[in-house]
DSSP file (Angstrom, degrees, kcal/mol; ACC not computed):
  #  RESIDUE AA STRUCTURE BP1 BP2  ACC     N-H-->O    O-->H-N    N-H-->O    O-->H-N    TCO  KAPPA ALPHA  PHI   PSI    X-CA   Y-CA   Z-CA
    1    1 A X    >>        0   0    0      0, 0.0     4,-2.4     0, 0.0     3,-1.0   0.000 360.0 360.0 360.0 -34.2   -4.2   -5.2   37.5
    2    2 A X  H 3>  +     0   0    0      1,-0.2     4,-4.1     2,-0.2     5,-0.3   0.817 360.0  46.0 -71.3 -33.0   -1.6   -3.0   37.1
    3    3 A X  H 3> S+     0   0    0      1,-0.3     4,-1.5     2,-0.2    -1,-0.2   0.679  92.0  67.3 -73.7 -16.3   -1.1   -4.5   33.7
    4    4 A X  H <> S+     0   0    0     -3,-1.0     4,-1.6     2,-0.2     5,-0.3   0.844 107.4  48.4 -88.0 -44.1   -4.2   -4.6   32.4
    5    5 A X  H >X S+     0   0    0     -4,-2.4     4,-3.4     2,-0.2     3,-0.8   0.999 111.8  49.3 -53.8 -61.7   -3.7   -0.2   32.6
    6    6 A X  H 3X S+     0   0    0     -4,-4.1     4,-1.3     1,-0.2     8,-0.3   0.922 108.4  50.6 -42.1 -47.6   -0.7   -0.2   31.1
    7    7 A X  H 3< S+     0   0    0     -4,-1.5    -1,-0.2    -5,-0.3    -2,-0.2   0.902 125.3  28.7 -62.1 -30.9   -2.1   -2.4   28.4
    8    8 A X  H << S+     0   0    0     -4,-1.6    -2,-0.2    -3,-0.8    -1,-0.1   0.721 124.7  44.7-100.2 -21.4   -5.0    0.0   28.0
    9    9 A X  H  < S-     0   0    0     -4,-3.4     2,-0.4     1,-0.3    -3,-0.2   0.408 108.1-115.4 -79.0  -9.7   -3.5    3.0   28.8
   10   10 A X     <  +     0   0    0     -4,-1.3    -1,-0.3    -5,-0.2     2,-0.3  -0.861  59.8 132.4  92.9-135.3   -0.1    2.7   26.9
   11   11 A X  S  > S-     0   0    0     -2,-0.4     4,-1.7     1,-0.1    -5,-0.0  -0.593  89.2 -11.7  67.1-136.6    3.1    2.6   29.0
   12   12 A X  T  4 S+     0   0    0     -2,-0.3    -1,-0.1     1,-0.3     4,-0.1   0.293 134.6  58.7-107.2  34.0    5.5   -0.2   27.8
   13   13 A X  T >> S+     0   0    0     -7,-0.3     4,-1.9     2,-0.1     3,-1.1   0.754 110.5  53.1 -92.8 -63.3    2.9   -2.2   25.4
   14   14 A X  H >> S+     0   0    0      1,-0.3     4,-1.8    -8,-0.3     3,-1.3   0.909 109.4  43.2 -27.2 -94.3    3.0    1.5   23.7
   15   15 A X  H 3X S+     0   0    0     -4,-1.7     4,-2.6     1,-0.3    -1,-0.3   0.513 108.2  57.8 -31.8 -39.9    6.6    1.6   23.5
   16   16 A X  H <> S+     0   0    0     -3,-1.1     4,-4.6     2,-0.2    -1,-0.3   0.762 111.9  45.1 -31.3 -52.4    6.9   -2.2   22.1
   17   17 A X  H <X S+     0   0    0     -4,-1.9     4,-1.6    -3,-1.3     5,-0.3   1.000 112.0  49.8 -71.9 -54.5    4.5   -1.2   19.1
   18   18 A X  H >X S+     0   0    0     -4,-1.8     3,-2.3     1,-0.3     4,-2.0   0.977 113.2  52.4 -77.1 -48.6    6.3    2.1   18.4
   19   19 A X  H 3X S+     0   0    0     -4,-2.6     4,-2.0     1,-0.2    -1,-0.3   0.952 108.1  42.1 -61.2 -31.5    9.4    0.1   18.4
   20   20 A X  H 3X S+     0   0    0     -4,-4.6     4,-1.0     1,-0.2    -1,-0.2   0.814 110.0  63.4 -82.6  10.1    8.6   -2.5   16.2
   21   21 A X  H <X S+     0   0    0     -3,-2.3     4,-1.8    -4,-1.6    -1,-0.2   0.790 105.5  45.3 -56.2 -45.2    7.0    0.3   14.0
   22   22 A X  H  X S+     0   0    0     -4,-2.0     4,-2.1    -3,-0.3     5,-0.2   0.935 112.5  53.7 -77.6 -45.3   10.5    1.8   13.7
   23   23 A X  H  X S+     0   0    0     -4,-2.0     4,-1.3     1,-0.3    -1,-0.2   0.832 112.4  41.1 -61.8 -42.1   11.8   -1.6   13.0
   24   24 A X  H  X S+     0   0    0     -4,-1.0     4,-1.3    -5,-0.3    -1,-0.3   0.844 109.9  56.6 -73.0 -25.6    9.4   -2.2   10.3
   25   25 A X  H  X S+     0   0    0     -4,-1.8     4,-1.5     2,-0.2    -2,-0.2   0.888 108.7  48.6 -62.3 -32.1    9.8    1.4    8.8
   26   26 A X  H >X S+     0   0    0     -4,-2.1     4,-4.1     2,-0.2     3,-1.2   0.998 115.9  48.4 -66.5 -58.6   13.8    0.7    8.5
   27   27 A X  H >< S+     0   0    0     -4,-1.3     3,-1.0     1,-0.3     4,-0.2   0.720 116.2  42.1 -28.1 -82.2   12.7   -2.9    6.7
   28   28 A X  H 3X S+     0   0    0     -4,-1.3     4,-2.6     1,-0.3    -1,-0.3   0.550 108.5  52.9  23.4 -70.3   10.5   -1.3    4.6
   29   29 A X  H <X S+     0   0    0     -4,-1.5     4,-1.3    -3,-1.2    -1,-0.3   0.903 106.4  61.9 -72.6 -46.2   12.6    1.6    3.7
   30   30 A X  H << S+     0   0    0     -4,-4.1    -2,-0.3    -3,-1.0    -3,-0.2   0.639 105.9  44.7 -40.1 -39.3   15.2   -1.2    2.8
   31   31 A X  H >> S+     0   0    0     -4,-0.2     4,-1.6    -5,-0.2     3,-0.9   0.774 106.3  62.6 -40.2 -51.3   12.9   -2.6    0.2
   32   32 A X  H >X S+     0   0    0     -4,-2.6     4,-3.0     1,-0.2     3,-1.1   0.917 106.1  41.7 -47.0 -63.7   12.1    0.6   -1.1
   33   33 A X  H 3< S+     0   0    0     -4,-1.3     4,-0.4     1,-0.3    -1,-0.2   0.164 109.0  57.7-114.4  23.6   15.0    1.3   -2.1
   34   34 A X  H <> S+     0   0    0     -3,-0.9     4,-2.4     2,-0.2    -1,-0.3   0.810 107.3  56.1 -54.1 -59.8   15.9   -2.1   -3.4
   35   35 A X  H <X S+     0   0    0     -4,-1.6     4,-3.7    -3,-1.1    -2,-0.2   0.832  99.2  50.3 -74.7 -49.6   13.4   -1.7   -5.3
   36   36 A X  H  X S+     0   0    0     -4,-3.0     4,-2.2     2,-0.2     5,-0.4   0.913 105.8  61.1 -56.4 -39.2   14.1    1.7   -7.1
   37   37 A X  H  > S+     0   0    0     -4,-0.4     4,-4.6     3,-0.2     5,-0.4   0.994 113.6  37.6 -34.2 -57.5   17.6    0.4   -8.1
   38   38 A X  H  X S+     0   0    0     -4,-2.4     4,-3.1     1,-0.3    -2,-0.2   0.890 109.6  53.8 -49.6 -56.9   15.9   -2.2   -9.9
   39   39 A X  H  X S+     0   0    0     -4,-3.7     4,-3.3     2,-0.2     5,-0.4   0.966 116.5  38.6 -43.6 -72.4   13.6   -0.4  -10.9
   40   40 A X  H  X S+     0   0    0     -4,-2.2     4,-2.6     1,-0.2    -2,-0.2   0.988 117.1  57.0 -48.9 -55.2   16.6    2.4  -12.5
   41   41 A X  H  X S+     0   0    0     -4,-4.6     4,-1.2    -5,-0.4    -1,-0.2   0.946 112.3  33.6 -52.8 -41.2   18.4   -0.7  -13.4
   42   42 A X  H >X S+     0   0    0     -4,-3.1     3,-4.8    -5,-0.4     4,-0.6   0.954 114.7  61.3 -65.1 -59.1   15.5   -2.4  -15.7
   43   43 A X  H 3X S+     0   0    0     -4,-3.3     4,-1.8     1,-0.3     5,-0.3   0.611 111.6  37.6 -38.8 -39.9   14.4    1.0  -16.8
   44   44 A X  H 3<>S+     0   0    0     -4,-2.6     5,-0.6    -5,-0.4    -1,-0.3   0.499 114.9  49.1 -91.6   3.4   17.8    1.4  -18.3
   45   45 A X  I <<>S+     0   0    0     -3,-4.8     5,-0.8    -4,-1.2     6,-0.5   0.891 116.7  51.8 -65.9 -78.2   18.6   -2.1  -19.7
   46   46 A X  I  <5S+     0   0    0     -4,-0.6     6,-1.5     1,-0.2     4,-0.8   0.628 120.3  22.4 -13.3 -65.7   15.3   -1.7  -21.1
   47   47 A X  I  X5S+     0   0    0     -4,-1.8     4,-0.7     4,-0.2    -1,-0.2   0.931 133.0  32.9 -99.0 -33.2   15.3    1.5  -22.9
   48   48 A X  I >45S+     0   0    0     -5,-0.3     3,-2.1    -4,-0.2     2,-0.9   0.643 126.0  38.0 -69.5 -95.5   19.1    2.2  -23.6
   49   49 A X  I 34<S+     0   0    0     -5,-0.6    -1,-0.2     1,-0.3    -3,-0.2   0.232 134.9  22.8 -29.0 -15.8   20.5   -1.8  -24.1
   50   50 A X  T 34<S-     0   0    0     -2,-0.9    -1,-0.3    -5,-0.8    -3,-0.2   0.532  92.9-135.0-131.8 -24.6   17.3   -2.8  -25.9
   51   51 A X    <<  +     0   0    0     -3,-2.1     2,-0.2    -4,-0.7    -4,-0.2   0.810  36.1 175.8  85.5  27.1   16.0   -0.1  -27.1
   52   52 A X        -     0   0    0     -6,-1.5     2,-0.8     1,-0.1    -1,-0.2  -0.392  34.7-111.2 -76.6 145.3   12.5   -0.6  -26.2
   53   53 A X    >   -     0   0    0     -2,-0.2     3,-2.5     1,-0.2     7,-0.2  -0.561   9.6-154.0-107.2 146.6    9.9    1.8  -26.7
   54   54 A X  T 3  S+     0   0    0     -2,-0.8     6,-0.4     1,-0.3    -1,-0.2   0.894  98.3  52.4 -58.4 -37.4    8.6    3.4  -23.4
   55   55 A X  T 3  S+     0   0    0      4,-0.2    -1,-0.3     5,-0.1     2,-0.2   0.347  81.7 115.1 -92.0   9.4    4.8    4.1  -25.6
   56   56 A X  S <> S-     0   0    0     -3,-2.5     4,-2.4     1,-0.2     5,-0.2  -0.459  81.6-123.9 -91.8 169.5    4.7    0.5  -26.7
   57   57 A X  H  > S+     0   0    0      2,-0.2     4,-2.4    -2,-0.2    -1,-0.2   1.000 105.8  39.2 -69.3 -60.2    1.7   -0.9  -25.0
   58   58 A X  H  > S+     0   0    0      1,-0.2     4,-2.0     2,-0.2     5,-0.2   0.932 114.6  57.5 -64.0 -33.1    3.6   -4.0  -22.9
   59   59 A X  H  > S+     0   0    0     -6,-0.2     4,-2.9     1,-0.2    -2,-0.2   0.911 108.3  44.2 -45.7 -54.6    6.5   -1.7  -22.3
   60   60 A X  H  X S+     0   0    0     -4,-2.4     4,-3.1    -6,-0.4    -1,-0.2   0.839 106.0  56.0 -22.1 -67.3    4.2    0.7  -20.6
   61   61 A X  H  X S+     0   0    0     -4,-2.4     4,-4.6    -5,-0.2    -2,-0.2   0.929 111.3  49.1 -64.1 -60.9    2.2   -1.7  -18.5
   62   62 A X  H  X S+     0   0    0     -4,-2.0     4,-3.0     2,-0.2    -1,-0.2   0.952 115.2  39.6 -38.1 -66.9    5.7   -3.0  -16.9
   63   63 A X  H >X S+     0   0    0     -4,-2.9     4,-1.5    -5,-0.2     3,-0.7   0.974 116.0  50.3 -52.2 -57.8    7.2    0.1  -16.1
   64   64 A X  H 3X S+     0   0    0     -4,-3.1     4,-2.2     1,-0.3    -2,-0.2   0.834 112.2  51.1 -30.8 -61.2    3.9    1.7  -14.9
   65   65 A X  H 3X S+     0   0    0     -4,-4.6     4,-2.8     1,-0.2    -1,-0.3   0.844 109.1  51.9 -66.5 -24.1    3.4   -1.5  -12.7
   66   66 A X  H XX S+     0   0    0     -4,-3.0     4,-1.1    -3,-0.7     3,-0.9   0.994 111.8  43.6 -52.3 -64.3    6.8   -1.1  -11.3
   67   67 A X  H 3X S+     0   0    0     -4,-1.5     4,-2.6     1,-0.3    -2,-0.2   0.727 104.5  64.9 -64.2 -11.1    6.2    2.1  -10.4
   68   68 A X  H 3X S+     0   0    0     -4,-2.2     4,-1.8    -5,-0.4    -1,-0.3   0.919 103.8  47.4 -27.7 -77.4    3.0    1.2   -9.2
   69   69 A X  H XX S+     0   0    0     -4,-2.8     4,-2.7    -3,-0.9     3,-1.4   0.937 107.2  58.0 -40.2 -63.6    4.6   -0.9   -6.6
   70   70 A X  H 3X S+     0   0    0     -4,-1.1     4,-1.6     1,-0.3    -2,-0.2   0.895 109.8  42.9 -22.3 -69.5    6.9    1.9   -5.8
   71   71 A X  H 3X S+     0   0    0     -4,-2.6     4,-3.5    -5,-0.3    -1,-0.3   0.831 111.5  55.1 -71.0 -25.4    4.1    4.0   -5.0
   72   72 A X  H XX S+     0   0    0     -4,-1.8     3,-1.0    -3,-1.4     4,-0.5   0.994 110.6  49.8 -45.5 -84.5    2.2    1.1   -3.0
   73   73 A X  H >X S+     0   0    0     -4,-2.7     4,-2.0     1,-0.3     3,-0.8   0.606 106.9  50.1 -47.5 -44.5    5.4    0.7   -0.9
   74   74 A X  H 3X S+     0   0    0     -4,-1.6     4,-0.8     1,-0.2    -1,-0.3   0.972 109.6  51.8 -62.7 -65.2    5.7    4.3    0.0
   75   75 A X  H << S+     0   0    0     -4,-3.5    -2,-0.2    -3,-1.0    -1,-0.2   0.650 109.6  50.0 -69.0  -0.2    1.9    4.6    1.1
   76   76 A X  H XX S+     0   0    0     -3,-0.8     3,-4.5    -4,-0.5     4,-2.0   0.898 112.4  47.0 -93.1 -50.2    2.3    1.7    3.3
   77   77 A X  H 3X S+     0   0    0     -4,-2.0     4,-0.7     1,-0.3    -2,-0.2   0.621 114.3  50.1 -25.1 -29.2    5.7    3.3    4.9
   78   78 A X  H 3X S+     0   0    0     -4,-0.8     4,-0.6     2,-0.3    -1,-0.3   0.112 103.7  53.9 -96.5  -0.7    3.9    6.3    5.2
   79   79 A X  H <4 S+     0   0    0     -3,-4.5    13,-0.3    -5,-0.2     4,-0.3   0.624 113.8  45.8-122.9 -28.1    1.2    4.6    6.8
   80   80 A X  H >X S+     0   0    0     -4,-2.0     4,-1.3     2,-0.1     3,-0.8   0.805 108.5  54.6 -73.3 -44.5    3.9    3.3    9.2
   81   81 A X  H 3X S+     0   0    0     -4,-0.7     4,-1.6     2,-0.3     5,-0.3   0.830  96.1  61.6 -55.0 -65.3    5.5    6.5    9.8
   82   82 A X  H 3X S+     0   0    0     -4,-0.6     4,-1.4     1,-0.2     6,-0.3   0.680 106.5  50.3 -74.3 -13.1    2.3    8.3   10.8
   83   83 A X  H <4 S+     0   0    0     -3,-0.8     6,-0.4    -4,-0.3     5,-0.3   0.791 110.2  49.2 -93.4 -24.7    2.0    5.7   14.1
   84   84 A X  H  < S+     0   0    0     -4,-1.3    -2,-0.2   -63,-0.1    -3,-0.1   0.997 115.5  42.8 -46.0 -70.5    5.3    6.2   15.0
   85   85 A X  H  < S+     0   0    0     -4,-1.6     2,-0.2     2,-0.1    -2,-0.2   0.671 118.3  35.6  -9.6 -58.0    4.9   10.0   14.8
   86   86 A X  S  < S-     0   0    0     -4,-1.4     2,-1.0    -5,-0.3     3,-0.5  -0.605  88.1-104.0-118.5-177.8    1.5   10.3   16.5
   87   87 A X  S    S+     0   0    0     -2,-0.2    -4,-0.1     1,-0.2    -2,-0.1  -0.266  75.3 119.8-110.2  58.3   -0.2    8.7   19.2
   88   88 A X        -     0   0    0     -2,-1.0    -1,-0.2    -5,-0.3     2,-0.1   0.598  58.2-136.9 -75.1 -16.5   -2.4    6.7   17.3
   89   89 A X        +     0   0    0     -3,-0.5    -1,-0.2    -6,-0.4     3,-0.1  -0.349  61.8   7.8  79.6 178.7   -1.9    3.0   17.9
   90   90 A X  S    S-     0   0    0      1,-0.1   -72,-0.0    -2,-0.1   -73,-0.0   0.376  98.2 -70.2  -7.6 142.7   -1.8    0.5   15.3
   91   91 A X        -     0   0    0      1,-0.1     2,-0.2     3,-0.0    -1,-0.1  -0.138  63.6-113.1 -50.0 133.6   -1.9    1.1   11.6
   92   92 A X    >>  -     0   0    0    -13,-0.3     4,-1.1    -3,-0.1     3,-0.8  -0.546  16.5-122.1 -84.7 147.1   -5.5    2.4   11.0
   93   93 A X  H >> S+     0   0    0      1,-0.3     4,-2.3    -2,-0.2     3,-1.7   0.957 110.7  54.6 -61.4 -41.1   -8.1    0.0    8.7
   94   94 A X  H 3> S+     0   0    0      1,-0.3     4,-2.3     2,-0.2    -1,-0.3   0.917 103.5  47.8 -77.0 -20.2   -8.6    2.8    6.2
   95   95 A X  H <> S+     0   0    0     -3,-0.8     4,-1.3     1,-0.2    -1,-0.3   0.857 120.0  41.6 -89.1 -18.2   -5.1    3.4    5.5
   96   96 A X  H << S+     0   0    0     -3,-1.7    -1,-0.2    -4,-1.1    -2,-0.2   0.814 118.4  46.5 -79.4 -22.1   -4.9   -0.9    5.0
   97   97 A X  H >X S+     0   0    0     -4,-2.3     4,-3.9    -5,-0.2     3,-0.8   0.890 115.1  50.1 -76.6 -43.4   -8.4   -0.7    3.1
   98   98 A X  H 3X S+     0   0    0     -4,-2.3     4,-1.6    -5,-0.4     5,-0.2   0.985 112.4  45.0 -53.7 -41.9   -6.6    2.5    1.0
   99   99 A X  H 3< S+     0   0    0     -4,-1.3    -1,-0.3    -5,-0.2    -2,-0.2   0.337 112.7  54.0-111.1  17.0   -3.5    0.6    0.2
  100  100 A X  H <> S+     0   0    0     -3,-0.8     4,-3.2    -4,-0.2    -1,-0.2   0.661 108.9  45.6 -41.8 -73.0   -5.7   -2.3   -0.8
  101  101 A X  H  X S+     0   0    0     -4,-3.9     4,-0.6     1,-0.2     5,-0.4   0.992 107.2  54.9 -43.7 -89.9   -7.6   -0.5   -3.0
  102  102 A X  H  X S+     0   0    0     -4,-1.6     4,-0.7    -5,-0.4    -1,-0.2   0.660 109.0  53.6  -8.6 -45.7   -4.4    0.9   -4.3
  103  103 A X  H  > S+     0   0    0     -5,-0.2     4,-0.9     2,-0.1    -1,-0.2   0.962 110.9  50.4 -27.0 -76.9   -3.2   -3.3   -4.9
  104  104 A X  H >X S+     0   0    0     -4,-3.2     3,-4.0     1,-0.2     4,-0.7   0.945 104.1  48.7 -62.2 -79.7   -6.1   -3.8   -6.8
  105  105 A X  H >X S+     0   0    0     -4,-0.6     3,-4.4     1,-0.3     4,-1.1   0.817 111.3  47.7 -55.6 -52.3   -6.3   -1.3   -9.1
  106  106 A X  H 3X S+     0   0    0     -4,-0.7     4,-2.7    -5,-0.4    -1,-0.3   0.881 106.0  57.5 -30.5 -42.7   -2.7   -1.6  -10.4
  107  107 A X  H << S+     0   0    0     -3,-4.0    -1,-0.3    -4,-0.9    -2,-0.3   0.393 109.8  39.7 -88.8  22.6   -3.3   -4.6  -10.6
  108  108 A X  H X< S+     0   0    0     -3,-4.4     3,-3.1    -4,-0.7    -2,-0.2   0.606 115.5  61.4-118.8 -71.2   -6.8   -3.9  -13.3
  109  109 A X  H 3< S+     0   0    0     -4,-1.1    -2,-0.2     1,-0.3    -3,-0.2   0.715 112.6  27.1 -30.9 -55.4   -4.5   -1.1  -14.8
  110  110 A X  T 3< S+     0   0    0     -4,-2.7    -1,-0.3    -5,-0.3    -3,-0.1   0.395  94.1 136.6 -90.0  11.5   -1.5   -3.6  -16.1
  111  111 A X    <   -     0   0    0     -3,-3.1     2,-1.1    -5,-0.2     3,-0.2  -0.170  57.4-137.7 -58.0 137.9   -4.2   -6.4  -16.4
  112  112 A X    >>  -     0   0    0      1,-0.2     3,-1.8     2,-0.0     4,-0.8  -0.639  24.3-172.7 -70.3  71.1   -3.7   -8.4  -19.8
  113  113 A X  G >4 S+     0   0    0     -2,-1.1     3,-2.0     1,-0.2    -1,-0.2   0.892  85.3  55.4 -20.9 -55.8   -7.7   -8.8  -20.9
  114  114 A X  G 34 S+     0   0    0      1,-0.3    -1,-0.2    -3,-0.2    -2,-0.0   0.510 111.1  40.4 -82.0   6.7   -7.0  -10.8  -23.5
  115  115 A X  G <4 S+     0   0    0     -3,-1.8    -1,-0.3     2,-0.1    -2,-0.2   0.501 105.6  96.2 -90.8 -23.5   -5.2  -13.3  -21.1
  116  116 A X  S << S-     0   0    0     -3,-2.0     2,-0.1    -4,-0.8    -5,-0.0  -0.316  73.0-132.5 -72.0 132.0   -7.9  -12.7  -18.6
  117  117 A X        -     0   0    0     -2,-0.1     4,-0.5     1,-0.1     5,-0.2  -0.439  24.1-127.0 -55.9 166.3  -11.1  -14.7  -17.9
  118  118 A X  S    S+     0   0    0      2,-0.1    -1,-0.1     3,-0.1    -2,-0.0   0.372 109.8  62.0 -88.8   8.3  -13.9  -12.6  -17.8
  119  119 A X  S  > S+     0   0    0      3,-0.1     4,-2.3     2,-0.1     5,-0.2   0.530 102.7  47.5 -51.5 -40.5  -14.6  -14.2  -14.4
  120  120 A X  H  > S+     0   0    0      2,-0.3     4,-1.2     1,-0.2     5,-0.3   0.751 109.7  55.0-101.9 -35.2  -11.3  -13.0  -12.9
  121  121 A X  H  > S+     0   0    0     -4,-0.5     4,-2.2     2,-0.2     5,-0.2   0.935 112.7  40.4 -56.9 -54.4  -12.0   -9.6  -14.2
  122  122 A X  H  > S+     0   0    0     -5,-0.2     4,-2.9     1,-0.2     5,-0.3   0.999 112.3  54.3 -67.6 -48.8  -15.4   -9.3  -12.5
  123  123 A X  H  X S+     0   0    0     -4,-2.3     4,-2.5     1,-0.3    -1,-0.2   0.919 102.7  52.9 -78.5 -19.5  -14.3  -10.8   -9.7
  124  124 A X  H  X S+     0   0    0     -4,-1.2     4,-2.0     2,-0.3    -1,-0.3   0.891 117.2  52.4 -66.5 -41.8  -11.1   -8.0   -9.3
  125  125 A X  H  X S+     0   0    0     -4,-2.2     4,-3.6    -5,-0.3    -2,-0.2   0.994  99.6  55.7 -49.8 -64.8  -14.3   -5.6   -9.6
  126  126 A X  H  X S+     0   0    0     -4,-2.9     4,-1.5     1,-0.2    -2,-0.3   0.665 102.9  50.2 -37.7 -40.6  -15.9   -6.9   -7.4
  127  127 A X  H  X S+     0   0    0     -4,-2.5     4,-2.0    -5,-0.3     5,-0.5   0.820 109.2  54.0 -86.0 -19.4  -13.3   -6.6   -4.5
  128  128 A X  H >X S+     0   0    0     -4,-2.0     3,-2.9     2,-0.2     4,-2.6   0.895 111.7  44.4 -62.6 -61.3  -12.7   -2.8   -5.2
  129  129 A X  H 3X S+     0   0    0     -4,-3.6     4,-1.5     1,-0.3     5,-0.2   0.826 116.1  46.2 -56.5 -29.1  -16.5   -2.1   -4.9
  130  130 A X  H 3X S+     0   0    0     -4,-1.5     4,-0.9     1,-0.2    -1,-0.3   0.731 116.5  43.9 -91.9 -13.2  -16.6   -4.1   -2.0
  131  131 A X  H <X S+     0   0    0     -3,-2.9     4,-3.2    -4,-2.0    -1,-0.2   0.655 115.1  50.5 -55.7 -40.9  -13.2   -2.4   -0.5
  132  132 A X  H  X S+     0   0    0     -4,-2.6     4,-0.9    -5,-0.5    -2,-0.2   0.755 110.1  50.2 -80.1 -18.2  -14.6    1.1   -1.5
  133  133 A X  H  X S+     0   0    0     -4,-1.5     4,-3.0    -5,-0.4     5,-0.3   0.847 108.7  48.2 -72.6 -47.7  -17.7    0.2    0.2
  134  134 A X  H >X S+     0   0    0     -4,-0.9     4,-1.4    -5,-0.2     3,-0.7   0.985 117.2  44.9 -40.9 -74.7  -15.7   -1.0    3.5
  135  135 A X  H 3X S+     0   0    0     -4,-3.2     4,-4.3     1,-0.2     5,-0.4   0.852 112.4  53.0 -47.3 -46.6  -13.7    2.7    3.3
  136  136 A X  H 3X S+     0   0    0     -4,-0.9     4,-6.1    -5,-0.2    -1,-0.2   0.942 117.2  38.2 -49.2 -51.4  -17.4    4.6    2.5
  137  137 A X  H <X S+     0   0    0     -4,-3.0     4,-2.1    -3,-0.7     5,-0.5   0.994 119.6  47.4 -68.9 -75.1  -18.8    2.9    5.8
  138  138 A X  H >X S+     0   0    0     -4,-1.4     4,-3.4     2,-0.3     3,-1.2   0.881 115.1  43.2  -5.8 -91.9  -15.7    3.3    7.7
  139  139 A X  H 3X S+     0   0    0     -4,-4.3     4,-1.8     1,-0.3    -2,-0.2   0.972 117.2  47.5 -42.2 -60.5  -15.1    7.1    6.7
  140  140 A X  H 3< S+     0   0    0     -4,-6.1    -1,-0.3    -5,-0.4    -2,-0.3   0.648 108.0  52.2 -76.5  -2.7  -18.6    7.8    7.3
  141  141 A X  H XX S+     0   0    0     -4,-2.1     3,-4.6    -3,-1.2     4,-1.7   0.891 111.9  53.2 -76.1 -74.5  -18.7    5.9   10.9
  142  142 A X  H 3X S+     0   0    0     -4,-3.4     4,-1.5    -5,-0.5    -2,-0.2   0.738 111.7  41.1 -56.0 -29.3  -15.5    8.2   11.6
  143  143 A X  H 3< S+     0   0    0     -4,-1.8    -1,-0.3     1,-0.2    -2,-0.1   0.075 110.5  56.0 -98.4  21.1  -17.3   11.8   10.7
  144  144 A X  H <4 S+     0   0    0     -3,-4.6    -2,-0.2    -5,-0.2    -1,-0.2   0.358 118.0  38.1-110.3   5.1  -20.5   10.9   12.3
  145  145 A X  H  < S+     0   0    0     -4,-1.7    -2,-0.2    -3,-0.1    -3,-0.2   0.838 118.3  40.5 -64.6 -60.0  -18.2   10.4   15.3
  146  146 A X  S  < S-     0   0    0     -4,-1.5    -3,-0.2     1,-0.0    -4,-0.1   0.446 120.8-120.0 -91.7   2.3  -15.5   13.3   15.2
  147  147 A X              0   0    0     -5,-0.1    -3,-0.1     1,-0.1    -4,-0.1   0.737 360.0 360.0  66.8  21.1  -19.1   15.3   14.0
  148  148 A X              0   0    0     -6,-0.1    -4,-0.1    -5,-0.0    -1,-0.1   0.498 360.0 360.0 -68.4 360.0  -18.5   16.5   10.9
């Protein structure tokens, strides 16, 4: 019995989570900052050594979606970060539904159309509204709760 409190109460289930939180944050944080070399490394092949220009349409779309990523990766760290920090438990569904969303739409920002079906376009529509619907119900579930 005693375990079945600890399991619902915290204690050393708690502690287990926050550590492999910390363990993921480091991981994580390790990507990150993979990933911005690279990132600084294409970004300067690119524009010095080739001399590409940032305003050109495919040029754009690449950097943007790197930094896209970048920003992806950060909100999921951050999203890690705030359950170590507070005594929340588990990463919360809106912040996985947020950094879904967040996915998606980069990936309809650097989308090629003219490579595209118009099937696979609708259907990339289709999962924001049906993510943004999840968050609405979600969010509004949580302020008729906390009574706002």
């Amino acid at each position: 019995m005693k375990i079945l409190e600890a399991w619902h109460f915290g204690g050393w289930y708690e502690k287990f989570e926050k550590m492999v939180c910390v363990i993921l944050s480091f991981f994580v944080a390790l990507v990150i900052l993979c990933a911005l070399y690279k990132l600084g490394f294409h970004l300067f092949h690119l524009l010095v050594t080739h001399g590409v220009d940032p305003l050109d349409h495919k040029a754009f779309k690449t950097i943007f979606g790197m930094i896209m990523i970048l920003l992806i990766a950060l909100e999921f760290k951050h999203s890690i970060v705030k359950v170590i920090e507070k005594d929340q438990g588990i990463v919360q569904v809106k912040t996985v539904l947020l950094i879904a969303i967040l996915a998606i739409s980069r990936k309809m920002i650097i989308l090629d159309t003219k490579s595209m079906s118009p099937l696979t376009i609708f259907s990339l529509a289709a999962v924001i509204l049906a993510l943004g619907a999840v968050y609405w119900l979600i969010r509004d579930r949580d302020d008729r709760v906390l009574g706002k």
